[in-house]
C-alpha angles and dihedrals in degrees: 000000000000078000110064122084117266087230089053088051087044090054090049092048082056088051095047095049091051093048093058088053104057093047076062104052086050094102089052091057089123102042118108105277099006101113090049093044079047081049096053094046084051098054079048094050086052099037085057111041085041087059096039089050089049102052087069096040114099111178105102102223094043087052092042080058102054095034079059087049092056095060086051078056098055104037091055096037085064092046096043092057097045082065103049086057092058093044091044098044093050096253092128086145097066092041098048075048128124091228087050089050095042082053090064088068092073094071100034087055086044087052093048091045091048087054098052109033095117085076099053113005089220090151105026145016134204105018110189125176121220137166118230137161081279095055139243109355139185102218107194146138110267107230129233093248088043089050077054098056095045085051088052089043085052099046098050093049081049097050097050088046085062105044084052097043091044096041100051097037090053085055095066135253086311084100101008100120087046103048094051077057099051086040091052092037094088101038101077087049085041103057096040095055076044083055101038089049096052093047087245103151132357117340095254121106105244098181090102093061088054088054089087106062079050096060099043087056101049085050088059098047096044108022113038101023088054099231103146073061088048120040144164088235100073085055098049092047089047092049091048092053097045087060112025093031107049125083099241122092120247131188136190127213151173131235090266088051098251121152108256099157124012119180113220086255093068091035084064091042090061105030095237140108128245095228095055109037098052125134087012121119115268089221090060100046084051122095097204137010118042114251123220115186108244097014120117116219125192100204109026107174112202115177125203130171084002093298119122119207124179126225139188101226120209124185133199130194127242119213133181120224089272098052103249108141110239108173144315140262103225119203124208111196112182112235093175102112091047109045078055089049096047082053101049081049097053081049103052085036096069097042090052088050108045106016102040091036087049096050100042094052087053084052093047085053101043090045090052096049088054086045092060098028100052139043152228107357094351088056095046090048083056097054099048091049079056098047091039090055086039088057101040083048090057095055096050101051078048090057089040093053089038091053088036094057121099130243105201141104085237086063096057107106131167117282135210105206106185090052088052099049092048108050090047083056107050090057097039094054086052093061103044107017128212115107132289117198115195122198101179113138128245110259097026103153121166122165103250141128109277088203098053095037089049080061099056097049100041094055098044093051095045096047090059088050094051107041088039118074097221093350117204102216130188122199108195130170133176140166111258108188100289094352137067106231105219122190140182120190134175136177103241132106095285129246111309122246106248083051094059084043096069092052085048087052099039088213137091113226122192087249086045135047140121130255105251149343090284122093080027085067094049095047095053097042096049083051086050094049092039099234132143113250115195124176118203118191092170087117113356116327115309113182118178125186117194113210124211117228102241122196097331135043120270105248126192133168134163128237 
């Protein structure tokens, strides 16, 4: 051992490291960029054990060869990284590229060129082999075409460097520490191929050496820090799907409002092609609207094949790190179907409430005129014509308050609720009989919206009423913590299954559906105010609504 050069130990050690590291990497195999990354420590591996092994070699034409083994080495090393970058930062497309796989030309003709230099002397000249306390070297003059391919093998190490280093930085700290090792990784092997090419120092090749702190660096980066786990592909490719793959169109543009990216949804939305409508002006490119970069719009028409569809358009801003204000990611969400929804509504809005309401209060006349006017089964099919357009009158002024109520924080107001609950009972007792007992304290305010919460009460009380022969029903309320606790309860038989079902579903089916607006109404106002609303059929009907404190403190106190 005491033998062998300190530079050839020095090349095993490097061997032996890179080695290590790819028993380690075994598990990554199938991560982006991880079989060319396998593929750089090998050539490595080789490159290392080939020099080590050299430098003890002393038959001339046996150490030519692997000194010509070595530039294969380092022509491919370059090319092979350069792959694993573009695997690792998500950019497959490049690598599965034409142009990628032409570049791989340059060190196979490097390689070729390295075997079989003794015949022309293309890369280098004057090869003399000498023994010296290193070792065995190759002392020669480097040729103009073999400076050429060490500049190729450089720049692509360089390049790929760069595409790693740039990539992962841009994504945040999540890889900030690894990605300063993979960035100073290639310089120590870098500047010693740098010194070994311009003749500064001892003829030996001392890249090897400088293999260590490389590899010590990229364990670090890969191995303990977890970023084949962890990798900018999964990002790109996220960032190219939320933009390529979704249905809405997205366009990007510059300050001045011309087109830099469109996703083939917008492509479709404007009947053009990427490729031929960059750098010109969106507004241009828009049958309809005008569009000013930076500017919302509500209601954006765009036509196309004489077709007009409405968006909502929605623009963000793009900054760069510093805060200048490059462009603008303009979103195009299409409002079509519900603009012509909202109109079919309005529609059907009005005939319900004029036409229907008209009518059915001709028919209620009419009914309670036969029901006085005539008797025994004529009379009683009277009276129920009159309840059953009572009834179907009552629904429909349930469905109008309900479509008439605000939504919005503006509309929150302080609540009595005792008041409240008090008022809605006592008419409510007067139409359906049966008793009604209220324990809400004096004093009981919450912000809330009287209509909505009307509603609720109302419809919860009478349905018990209703539903109940000489119902027995219990309105309680109470502060719990940041919410008033409201409950309605009555001694019946509770609130059958299927009717439950259809709140659970939130839809109505022909096979099931519920018996009335009712318990509808309460669902959707309780959603609008944001409040819980739990039924309980245990023993009768207990529903309770819990009620969120919004903007002041619930206060209560009895009198």
């Amino acid at each position: 051992m005491a033998d062998v050069p300190w530079v050839a130990l020095g090349s095993f050690a490097s061997g032996v490291g890179s080695l290590y590291l790819l028993a380690q990497l075994r598990e990554h195999w199938a991560k982006p960029g991880a079989k060319w990354f396998v593929a750089t420590i090998g050539i490595i591996t080789v490159w290392s054990t080939v020099y080590g092994a050299a430098l003890l070699v002393s038959r001339p034409v046996v150490r030519l060869a692997l000194e010509a083994t070595t530039w294969g080495c380092l022509v491919w090393l370059g090319y092979v990284f350069v792959g694993f970058a573009l695997g690792y930062t998500g950019r497959r497309a490049t690598l599965e590229s034409v142009t990628f796989r032409g570049l791989g030309l340059v060190p196979a003709a490097v390689t070729v060129l390295a075997l079989s230099n003794g015949a022309h002397s293309l890369l280098w000249t004057d090869a003399a082999v000498a023994t010296t306390d290193a070792g065995t070297v190759v002392d020669y003059t480097i040729a103009p075409l073999g400076y050429l391919a060490i500049f190729a093998a450089m720049l692509f190490v360089t390049f790929g460097t760069m595409l790693v280093f740039d990539t992962v930085l841009s994504y945040g700290p999540l890889y900030r520490r690894e990605a300063i090792a993979v960035g100073l990784s290639p310089i120590p092997p870098g500047l010693a191929v740098l010194a070994w090419a311009l003749g500064l120092g001892p003829a030996v090749n001392l890249t090897t050496l400088a293999f260590l702190p490389h590899i010590a660096l990229d364990t670090y980066a890969f191995v303990r820090s977890d970023m084949f786990e962890f990798h900018p592909a999964t990002r790109r490719a996220g960032e190219r799907a939320a933009i390529d793959d979704i249905a809405t169109p997205v366009a990007i543009v510059d300050v001045a409002g011309r087109i830099v990216n469109l996703n083939p949804a917008a492509e479709a939305m404007l009947g053009v092609g990427k490729r031929a409508t960059l750098t010109d002006r969106l507004d241009d490119r828009i049958d309809g609207d005008r569009f000013v970069p930076g500017e919302d719009d509500d209601r954006f028409g765009v036509a196309n094949g004489g077709r007009r569809r409405e968006y909502k358009l929605g623009q963000t801003e793009l900054t760069d790190g510093g805060g200048t204000r490059l462009g603008y990611t303009a979103v195009f969400q299409d409002i079509t179907d519900e603009i012509r929804r909202e109109r079919r509504l309005e529609v059907l809005n009005r005939f319900l409430r004029h036409n229907v309401r008209n009518e059915s209060v001709v028919i209620q006349a009419r009914a309670e005129l036969l029901s006085e006017t005539l008797d025994g089964d004529a009379a009683d099919h009277a009276a129920t014509i009159e309840r059953a357009v009572d009834r179907l009158v009552a629904s429909g002024d349930k469905a109008r308050t309900l479509s008439e109520a605000g939504t919005d924080d503006a509309d929150l107001e302080p609540v009595d609720l005792a008041g409240l609950v008090a008022e809605t009972v006592d008419s409510l007792s007067a139409d359906y009989g049966g008793t009604v007992t209220v324990e809400v304290p004096d004093g009981l305010t919450v912000r809330s919206q009287p209509v909505l919460l009307g509603v609720v009460v109302e419809n919860l009380v009478e349905n018990a009423l209703q539903h109940v022969p000489s119902a027995s029903v219990t309105v309680r309320a109470a502060v719990d913590g940041d919410e008033v606790a409201l409950s309605i309860a009555d001694d019946g038989s509770g609130i059958p299954d299927h009717e439950l079902g259809v709140l659970d579903r939130g839809e109505e089916t022909p096979l099931s559906h519920g018996s009335g607006m009712g318990l509808w109404l309460v669902s959707w106002a309780t959603t609008t105010l944001g409040a819980d609303l739990d039924f309980d059929v245990s023993d009768g009907t207990r529903v309770t609504v819990r009620l969120p404190v919004v903007g002041e403190e619930v206060t209560a106190s009895t009198r």
